[in-house]
C-alpha positions as CSV (number, residue, x, y, z in Angstrom):
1,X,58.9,-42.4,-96.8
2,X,55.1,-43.1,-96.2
3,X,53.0,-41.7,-93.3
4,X,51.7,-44.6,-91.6
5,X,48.7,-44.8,-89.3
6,X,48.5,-48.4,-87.8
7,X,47.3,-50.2,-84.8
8,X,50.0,-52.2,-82.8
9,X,48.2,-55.4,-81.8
10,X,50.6,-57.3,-79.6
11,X,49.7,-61.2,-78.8
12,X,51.6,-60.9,-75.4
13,X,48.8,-61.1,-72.9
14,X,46.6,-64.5,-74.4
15,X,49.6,-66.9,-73.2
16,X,48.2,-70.5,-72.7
17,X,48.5,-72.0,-69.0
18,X,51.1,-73.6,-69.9
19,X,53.3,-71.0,-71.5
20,X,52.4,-68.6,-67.7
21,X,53.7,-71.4,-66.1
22,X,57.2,-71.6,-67.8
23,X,57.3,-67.5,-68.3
24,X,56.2,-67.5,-64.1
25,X,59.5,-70.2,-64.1
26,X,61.7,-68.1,-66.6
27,X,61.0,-65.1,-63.8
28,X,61.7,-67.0,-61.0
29,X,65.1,-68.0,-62.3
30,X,66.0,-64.4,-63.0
31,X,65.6,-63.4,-59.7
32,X,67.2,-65.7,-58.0
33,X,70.3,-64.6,-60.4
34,X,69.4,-61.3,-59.6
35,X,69.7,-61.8,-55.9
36,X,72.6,-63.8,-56.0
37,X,74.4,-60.3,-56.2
38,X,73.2,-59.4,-52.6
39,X,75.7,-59.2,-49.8
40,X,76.4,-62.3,-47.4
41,X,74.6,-63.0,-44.6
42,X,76.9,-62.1,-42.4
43,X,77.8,-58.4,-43.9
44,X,74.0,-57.8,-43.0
45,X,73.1,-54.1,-41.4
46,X,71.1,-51.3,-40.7
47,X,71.3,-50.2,-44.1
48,X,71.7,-53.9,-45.6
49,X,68.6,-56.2,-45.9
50,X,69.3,-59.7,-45.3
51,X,69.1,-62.3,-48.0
52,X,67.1,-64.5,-45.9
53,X,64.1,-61.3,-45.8
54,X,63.9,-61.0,-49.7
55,X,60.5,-62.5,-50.1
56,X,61.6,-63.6,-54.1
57,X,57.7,-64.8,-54.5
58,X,56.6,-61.4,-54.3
59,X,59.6,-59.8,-57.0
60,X,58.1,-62.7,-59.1
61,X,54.6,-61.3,-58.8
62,X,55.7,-57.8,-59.8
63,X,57.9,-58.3,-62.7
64,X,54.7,-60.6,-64.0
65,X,52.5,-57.4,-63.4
66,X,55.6,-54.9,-64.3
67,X,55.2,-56.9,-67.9
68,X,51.3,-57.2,-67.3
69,X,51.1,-53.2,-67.6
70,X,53.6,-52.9,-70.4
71,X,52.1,-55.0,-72.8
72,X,48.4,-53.5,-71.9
73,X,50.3,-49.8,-72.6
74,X,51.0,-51.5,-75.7
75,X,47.6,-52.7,-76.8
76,X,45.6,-51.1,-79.5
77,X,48.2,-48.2,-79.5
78,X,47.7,-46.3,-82.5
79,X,49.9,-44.0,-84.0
80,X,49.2,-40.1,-83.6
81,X,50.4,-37.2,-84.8
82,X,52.8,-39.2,-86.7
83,X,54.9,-36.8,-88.9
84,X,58.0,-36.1,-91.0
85,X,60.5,-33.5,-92.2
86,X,62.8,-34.1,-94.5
87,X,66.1,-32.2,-93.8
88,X,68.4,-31.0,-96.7
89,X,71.9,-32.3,-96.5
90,X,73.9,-33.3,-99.6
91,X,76.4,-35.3,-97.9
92,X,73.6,-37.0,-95.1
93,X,70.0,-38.6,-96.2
94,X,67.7,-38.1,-93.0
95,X,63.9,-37.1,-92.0
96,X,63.2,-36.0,-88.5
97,X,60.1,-37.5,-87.3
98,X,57.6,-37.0,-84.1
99,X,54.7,-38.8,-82.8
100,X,53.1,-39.5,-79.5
101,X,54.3,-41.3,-76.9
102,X,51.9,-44.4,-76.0
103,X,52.5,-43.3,-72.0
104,X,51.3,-39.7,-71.7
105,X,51.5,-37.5,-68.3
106,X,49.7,-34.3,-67.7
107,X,51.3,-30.8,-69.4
108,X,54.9,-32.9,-70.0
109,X,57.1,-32.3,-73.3
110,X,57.9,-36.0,-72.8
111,X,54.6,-36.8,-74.1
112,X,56.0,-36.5,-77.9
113,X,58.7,-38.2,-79.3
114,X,61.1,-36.8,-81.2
115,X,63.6,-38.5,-83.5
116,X,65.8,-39.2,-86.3
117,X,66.0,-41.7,-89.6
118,X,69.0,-42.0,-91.5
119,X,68.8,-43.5,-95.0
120,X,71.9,-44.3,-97.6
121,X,71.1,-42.4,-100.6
122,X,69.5,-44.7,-103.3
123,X,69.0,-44.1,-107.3
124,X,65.2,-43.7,-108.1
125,X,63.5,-47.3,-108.0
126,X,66.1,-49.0,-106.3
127,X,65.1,-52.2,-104.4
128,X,68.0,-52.7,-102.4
129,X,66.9,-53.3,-98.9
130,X,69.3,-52.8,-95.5
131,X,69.3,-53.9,-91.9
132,X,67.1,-51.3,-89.8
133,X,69.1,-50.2,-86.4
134,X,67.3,-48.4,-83.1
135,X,70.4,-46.5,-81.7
136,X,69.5,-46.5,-78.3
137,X,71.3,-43.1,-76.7
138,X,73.7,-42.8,-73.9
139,X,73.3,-40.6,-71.2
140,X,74.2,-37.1,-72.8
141,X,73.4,-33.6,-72.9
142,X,72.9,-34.1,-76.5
143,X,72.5,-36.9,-79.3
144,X,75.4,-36.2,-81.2
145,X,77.8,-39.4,-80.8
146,X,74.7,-41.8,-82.4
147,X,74.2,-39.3,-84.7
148,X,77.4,-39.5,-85.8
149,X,77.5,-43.4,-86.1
150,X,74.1,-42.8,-88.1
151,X,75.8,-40.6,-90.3
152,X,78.7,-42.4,-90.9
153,X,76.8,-45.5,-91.4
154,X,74.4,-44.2,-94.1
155,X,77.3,-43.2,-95.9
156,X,78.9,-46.7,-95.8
157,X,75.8,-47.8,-96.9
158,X,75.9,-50.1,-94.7
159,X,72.0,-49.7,-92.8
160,X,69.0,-47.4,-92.3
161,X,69.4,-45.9,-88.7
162,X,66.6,-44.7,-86.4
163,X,67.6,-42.5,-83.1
164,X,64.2,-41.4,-80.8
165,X,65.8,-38.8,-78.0
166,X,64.5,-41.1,-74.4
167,X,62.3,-39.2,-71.8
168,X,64.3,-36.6,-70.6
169,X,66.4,-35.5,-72.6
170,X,66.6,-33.2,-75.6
171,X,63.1,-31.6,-76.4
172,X,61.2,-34.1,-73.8
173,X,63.1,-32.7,-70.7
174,X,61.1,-30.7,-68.4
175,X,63.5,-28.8,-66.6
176,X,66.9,-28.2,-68.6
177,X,68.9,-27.9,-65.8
178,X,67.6,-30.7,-63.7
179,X,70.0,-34.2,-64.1
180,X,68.2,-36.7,-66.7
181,X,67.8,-39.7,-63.4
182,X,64.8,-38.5,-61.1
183,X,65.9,-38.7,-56.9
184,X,62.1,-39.8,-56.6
185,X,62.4,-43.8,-58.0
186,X,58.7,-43.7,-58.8
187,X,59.4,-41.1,-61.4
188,X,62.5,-42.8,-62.2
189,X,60.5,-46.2,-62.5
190,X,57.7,-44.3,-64.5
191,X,60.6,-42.4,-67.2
192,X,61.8,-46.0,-67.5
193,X,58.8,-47.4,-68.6
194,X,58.0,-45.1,-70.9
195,X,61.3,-45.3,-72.1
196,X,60.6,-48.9,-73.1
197,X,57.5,-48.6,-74.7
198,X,58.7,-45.9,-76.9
199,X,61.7,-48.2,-77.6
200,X,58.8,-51.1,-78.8
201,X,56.9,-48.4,-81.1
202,X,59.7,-46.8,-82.3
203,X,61.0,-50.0,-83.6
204,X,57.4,-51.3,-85.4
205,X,57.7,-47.8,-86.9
206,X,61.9,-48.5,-88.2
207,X,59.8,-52.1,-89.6
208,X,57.4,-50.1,-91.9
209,X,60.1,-47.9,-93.8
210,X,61.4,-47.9,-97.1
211,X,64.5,-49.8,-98.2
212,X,63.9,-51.9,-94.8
213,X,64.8,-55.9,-94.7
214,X,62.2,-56.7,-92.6
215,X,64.2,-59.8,-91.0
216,X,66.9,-57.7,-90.0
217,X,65.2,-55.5,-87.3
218,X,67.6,-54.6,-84.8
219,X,68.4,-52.6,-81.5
220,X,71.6,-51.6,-79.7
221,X,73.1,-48.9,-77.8
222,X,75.8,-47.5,-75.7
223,X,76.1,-47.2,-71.6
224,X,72.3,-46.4,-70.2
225,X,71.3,-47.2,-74.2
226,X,72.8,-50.6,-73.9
227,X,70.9,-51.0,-70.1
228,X,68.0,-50.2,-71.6
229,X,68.3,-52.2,-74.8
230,X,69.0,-55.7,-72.2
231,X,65.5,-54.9,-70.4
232,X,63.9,-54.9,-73.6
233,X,65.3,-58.0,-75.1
234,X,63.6,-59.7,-71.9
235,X,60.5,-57.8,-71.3
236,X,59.2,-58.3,-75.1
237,X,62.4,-59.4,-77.4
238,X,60.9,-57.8,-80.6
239,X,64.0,-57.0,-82.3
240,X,65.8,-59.9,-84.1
241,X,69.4,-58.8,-83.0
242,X,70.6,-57.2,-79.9
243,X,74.0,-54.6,-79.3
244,X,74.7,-54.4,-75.9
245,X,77.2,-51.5,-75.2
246,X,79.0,-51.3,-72.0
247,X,75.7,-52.3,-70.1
248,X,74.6,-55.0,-69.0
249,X,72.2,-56.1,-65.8
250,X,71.5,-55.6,-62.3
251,X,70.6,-51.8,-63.0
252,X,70.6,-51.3,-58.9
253,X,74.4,-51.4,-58.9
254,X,75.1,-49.4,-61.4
255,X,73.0,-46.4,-60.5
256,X,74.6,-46.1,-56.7
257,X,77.5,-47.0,-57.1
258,X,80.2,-45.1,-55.3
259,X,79.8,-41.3,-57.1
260,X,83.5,-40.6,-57.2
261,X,84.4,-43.1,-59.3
262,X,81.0,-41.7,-61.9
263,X,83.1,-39.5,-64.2
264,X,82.1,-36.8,-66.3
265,X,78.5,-36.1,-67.5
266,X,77.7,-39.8,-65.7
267,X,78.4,-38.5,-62.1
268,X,76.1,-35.1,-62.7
269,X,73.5,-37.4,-63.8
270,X,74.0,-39.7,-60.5
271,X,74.4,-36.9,-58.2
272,X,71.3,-36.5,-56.7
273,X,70.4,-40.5,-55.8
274,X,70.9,-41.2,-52.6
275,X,69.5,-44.7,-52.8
276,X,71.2,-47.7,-51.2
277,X,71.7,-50.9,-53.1
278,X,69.3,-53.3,-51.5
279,X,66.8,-50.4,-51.9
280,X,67.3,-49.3,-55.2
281,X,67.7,-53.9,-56.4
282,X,64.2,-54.3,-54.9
283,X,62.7,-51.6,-56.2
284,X,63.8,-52.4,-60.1
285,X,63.8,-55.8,-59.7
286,X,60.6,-56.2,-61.9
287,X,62.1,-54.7,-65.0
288,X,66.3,-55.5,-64.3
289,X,67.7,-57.5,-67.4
290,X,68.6,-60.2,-65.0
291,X,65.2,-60.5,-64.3
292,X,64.2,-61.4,-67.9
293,X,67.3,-62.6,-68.9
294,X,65.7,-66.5,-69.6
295,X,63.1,-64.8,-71.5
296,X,65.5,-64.2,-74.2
297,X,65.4,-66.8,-76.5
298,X,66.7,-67.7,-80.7
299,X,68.7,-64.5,-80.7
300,X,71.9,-62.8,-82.0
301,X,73.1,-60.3,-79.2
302,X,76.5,-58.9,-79.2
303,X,78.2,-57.6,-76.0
304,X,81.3,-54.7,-75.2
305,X,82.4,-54.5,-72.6
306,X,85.4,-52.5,-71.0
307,X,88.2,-54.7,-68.6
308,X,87.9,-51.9,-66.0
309,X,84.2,-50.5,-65.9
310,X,83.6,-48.8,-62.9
311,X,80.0,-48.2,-64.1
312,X,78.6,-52.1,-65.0
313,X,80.5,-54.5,-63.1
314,X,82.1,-57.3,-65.1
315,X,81.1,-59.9,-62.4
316,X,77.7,-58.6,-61.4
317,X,76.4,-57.5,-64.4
318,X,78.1,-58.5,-67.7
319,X,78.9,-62.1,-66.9
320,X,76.2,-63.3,-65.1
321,X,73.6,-61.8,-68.0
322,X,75.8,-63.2,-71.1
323,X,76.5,-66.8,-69.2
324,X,72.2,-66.7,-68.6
325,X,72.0,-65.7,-72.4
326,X,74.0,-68.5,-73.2
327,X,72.5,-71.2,-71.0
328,X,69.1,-70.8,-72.8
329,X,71.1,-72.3,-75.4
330,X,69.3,-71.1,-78.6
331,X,71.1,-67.7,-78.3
332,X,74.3,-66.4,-80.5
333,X,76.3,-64.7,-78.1
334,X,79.4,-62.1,-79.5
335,X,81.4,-60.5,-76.8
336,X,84.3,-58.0,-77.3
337,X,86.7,-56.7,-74.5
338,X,87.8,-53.6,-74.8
339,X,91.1,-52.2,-72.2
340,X,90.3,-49.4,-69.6
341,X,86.8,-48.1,-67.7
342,X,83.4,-47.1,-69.0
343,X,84.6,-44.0,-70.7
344,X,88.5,-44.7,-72.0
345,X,90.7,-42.5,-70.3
346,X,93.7,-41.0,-72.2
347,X,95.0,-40.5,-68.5
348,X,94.8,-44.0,-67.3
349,X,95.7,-45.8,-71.0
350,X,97.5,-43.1,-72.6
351,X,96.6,-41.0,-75.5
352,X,97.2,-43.7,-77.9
353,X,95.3,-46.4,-76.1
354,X,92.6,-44.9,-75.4
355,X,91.8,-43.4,-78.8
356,X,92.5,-47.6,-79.9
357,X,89.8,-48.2,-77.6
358,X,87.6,-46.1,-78.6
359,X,87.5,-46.9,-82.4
360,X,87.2,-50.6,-81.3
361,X,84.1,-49.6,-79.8
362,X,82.9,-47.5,-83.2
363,X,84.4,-50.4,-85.3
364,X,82.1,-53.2,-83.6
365,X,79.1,-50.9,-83.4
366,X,79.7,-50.4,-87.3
367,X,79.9,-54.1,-87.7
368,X,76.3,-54.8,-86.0
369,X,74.9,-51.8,-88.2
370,X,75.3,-54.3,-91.4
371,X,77.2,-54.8,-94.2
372,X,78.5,-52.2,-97.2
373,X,75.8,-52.5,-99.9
374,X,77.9,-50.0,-101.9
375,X,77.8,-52.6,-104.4
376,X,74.7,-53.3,-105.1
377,X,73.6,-49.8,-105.5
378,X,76.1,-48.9,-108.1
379,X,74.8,-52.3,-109.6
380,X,71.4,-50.9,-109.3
381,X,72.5,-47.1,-110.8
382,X,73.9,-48.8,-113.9
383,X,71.0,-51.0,-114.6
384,X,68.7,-47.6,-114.3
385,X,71.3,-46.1,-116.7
């Protein structure tokens, strides 16, 4: 692999009239869908806004200026401190990597980002060339479950994999102990954003590496990866294909819902929001996948979801995002079921189910990775023989 040292020019930002006017529409649209979530009128209370006080005009105005400040982020970025290490495994091909973030806060670790590209091994002047993958991370206190899928992946042959650790986590946490979600939604806003521009860069770096098919650029992950993932096919749908995880939209519901139903590693990272619903909808309204879900136009996206998620609701958040997918019309939409809740629970299914659930879930994410190109390498070995 090369060092690269490139300016990102982005075109976002010099739309005609005429294509504001339909993105201003596309907006519109997504927050109505958004807000078609909200509570009746007549459930209304002290702690419940009304829908008839949601002034949508002003949503519209700052998701438009939510995007407005992403793409200027964006612009003329240039890539520093880009550099690699090549780690010696004889069963896995991988380079650690690090460069700097494009958003970058005073004295914070977060300012670098750190990550991971996984290669299939290939004979000397091979040309064989693989769909390139952004594994998106879940929330974790470590990396290792997309690791693994890179891993297993490479040695399928079936893709080049590229894992960035998202702000927070891993070497660009602050505070080890603190939970990965800020209580304070500006930070929380702020940690997504970056989160979203590293996402962009990371994936015009995973477009520049070797053995890459450059029309096979893709992005996907798992629970807050596949959240994540939505909001970027809508906010600036670079990658050609999309893997959407058990996540979905309307990111408000999903980070309050009720904390005894959070299990595991999920509720420690939920425990300290206190926000209410209408609260926490209004405030990420400018950036929720429903928002931009009619952005999202001419591509493949493939959907998991479980039957009994008590993280993203099936109704609220899954449906309503692949049925606005859909109705753009130029879209390929997959989507896979998958029994029991966000996490598959041996206790709830069984032993047996819920280990059948959970390799569903590895064998679809293996199937979006690509195809095995085991093939065509020993094809290529032989010929260099």
């Amino acid at each position: 692999m090369k060092k690269y040292f490139f300016i990102l020019i982005l075109t976002i930002g010099t739309l005609s009239l005429a294509e504001q006017s339909e993105l201003q529409q596309q907006v519109r649209k997504g927050i109505d869908l958004l807000y078609s979530n909200q509570i009746a009128t007549d459930q209304c209370t002290e702690t419940h806004s009304c829908p008839e006080n949601i002034n949508k005009e002003i949503l519209v105005e700052q998701a438009l200026k939510f995007k407005e400040n992403y793409d200027q982020i964006l612009s003329n970025y240039q890539f520093k401190d880009l550099t690699w290490k090549k780690q010696n495994d004889q069963f896995v091909n991988f380079k650690e990597f690090q460069f700097s973030s494009p958003i970058q806060k005073e004295n914070s670790p977060a300012n670098t980002v750190y990550g991971y590209v996984y290669t299939p091994p290939m004979p000397e002047g091979c040309q064989v060339k693989f769909p390139a993958t952004l594994l998106v991370h879940h929330v974790a206190n470590d990396i290792s479950d997309e690791q693994l899928f890179a891993s297993m992946a490479t040695k399928m042959n079936k893709g080049v994999v590229m894992i960035i650790y998202l702000p927070e986590y891993g070497p660009r946490k602050k505070n080890q102990q603190a939970p990965p979600f800020a209580a304070d939604i500006n930070e929380f806003k702020n940690s997504l954003l970056q989160s979203l521009v590293d996402i962009r860069v990371a994936g015009e770096l995973l477009k520049t590496l070797d053995h890459v098919d450059q029309k096979q650029i893709q992005v996907g992950g798992l629970s807050l990866g596949a959240l994540l993932t939505a909001i970027s096919a809508g906010i600036d749908p670079f990658f050609d294909r999309y893997l959407l995880g058990l996540g979905g939209g309307d990111l408000a519901n999903a980070m309050t819902l009720d904390k005894n139903k959070a299990k595991g590693i999920i509720k420690d990272a939920l425990a300290n929001i206190n926000w209410n619903v209408d609260f926490a909808r209004k405030e990420m309204s400018s950036f929720d996948a429903l928002t931009w879900a009619y952005t999202v136009k001419n591509k493949k996206i493939t959907i998991l979801n479980a039957e009994n998620d008590e993280l993203v609701d099936k109704n609220k958040s899954i449906l309503k995002l692949t049925n606005a997918y859909k109705e753009n019309g130029s879209n390929t939409v997959l989507q896979y079921e998958h029994k029991g809740s966000h996490v598959p629970d041996a206790k709830e299914l069984g032993k047996k189910e819920a280990i059948f659930s959970y390799l569903k879930v590895i064998y679809r994410v293996f199937g979006f990775l690509g195809d095995n190109k085991s093939a065509e390498i020993n094809q290529c070995r032989q010929q260099n023989y």
